[in-house]
C-alpha positions in Angstrom: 0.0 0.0 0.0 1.4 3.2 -1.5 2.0 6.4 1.1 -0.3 9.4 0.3 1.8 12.1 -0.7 -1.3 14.3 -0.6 -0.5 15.1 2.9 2.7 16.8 2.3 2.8 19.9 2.6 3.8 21.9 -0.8 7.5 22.5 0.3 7.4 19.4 2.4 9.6 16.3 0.7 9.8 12.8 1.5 13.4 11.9 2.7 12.6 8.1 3.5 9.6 5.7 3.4 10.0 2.7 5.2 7.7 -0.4 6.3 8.6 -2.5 9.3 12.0 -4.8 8.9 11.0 -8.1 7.2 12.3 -9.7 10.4 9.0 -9.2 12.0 7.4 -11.7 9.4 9.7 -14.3 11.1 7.1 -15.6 13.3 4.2 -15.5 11.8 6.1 -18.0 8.9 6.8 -20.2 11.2 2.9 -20.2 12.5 2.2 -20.8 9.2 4.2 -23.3 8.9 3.4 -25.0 12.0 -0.3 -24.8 10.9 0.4 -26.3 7.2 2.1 -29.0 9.2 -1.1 -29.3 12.2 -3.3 -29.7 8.7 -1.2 -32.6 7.4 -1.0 -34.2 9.9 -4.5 -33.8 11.4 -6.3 -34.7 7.9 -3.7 -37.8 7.5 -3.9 -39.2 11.0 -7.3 -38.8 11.8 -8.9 -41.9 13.5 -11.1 -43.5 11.1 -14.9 -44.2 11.7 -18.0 -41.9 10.9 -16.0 -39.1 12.7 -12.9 -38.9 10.2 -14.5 -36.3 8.0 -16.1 -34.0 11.3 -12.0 -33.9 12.5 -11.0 -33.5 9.1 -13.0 -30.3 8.6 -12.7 -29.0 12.3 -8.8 -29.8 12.0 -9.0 -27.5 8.6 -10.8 -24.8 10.0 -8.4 -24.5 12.5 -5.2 -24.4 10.4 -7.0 -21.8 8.2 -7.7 -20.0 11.3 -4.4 -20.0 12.0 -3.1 -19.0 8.8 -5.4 -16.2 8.9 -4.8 -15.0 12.6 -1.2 -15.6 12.3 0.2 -15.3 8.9 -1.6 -13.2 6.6 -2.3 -10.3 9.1 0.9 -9.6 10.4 2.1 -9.3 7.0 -1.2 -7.3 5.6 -0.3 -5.3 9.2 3.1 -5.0 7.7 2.5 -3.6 4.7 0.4 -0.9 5.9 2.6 0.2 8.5 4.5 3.1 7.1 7.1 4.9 8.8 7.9 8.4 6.6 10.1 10.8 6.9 10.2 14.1 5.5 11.9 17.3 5.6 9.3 18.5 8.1 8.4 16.0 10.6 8.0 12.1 11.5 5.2 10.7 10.1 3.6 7.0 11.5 0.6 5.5 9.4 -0.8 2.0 10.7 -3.8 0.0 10.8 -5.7 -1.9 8.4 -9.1 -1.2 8.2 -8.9 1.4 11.0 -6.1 3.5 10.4 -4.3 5.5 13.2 -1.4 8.0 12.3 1.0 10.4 14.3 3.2 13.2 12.8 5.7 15.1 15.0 7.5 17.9 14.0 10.9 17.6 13.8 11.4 21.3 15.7 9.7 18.9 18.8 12.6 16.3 18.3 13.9 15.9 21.8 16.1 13.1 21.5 16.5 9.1 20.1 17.3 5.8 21.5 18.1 2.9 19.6 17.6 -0.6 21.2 18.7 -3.4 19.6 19.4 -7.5 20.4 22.0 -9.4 19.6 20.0 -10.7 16.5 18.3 -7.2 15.7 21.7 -6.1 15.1 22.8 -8.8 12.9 20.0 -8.0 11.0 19.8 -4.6 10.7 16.6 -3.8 12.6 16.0 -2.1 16.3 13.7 -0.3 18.1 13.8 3.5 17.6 12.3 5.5 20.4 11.9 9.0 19.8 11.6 11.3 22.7 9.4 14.4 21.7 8.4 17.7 23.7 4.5 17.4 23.0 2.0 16.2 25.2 2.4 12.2 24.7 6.4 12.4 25.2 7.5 9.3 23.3 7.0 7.2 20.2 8.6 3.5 19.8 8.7 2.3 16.4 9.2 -1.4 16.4 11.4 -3.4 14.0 12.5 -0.1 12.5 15.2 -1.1 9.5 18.4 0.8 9.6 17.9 1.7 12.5 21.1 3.9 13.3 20.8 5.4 10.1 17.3 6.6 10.9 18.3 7.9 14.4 20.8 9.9 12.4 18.6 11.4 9.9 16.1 12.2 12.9 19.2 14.2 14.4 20.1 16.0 11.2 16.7 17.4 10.6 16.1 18.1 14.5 19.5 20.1 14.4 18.9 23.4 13.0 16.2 23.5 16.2 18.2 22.6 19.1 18.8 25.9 20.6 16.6 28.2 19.4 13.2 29.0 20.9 10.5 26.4 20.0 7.7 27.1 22.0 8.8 24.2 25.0 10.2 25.5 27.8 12.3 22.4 28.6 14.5 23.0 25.3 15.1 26.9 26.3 12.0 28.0 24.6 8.9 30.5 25.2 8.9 30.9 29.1 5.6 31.9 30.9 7.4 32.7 34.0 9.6 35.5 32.1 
């Protein structure tokens, strides 16, 4: 699912358009997997009698059930997970039939932490949580890809507003006790 670029603003450019890191389709293969094999072995093995085909069907529905559950939406989540960002702020889009969406500013970029495993390393993926001066404080973005690159970019566009007044007290902004 394509981003809408009809929410940029007209001098606003996307600078990177990511989906979550194809690690986080690692699981729900192997439920799929697991459920292919339940199916098998459920249709092949069933005891015999007037009740084979009643397990059969019930052990079918319940792989497809599983497929459903957890393989295709993870990976339908996946793809309409979007993680943008432009010359302007941080924009999150996710949700499938319900979408939910949060854009920051970059002039409210506080600060970023990367977290990363062993394996999230190896791969190239990480949780990036950005620290922002508005109301709800802190956004995690899960299974972010390039991870330290995108903490970098964050703190390039942030930089030209560290230090000057934005509005926030806490980053030596407008003051209401001056």
């Amino acid at each position: 699912m394509a981003f809408p670029d009809d929410i940029l603003a007209p001098d606003e450019e996307v600078v990177v358009h990511l989906h979550p890191h194809w690690v986080s389709l690692v699981g729900p293969a192997l439920w799929t997997v697991a459920a292919l094999l339940f199916a098998v072995l459920g249709v092949f093995f069933a005891p015999g009698g007037f009740l084979q085909k009643p397990i059969q069907y019930l052990v079918l529905i319940v792989a497809l059930g599983l497929i459903g559950y957890r393989g295709a939406l993870p990976w339908l989540r996946q793809l309409t997970t979007h993680y943008v960002i432009t010359s302007q702020r941080l924009v999150v889009r996710e949700g499938l039939l319900t979408r939910a969406g949060r854009d920051v500013p970059v002039s409210w970029l506080v600060g970023t932490t990367v977290q990363q495993s062993l394996f999230e390393q190896w791969v190239g993926s990480g949780r990036l949580v950005v620290e922002t001066a508005g109301q709800r404080g802190r956004i995690t973005l899960s299974c972010m890809p390039h991870v330290e690159r995108m903490q970098e970019m964050l703190a390039e566009l942030a930089a030209p507003y560290q230090g000057r007044g934005s509005g926030d007290p806490r980053r030596g902004g407008w003051n209401p006790g001056q």
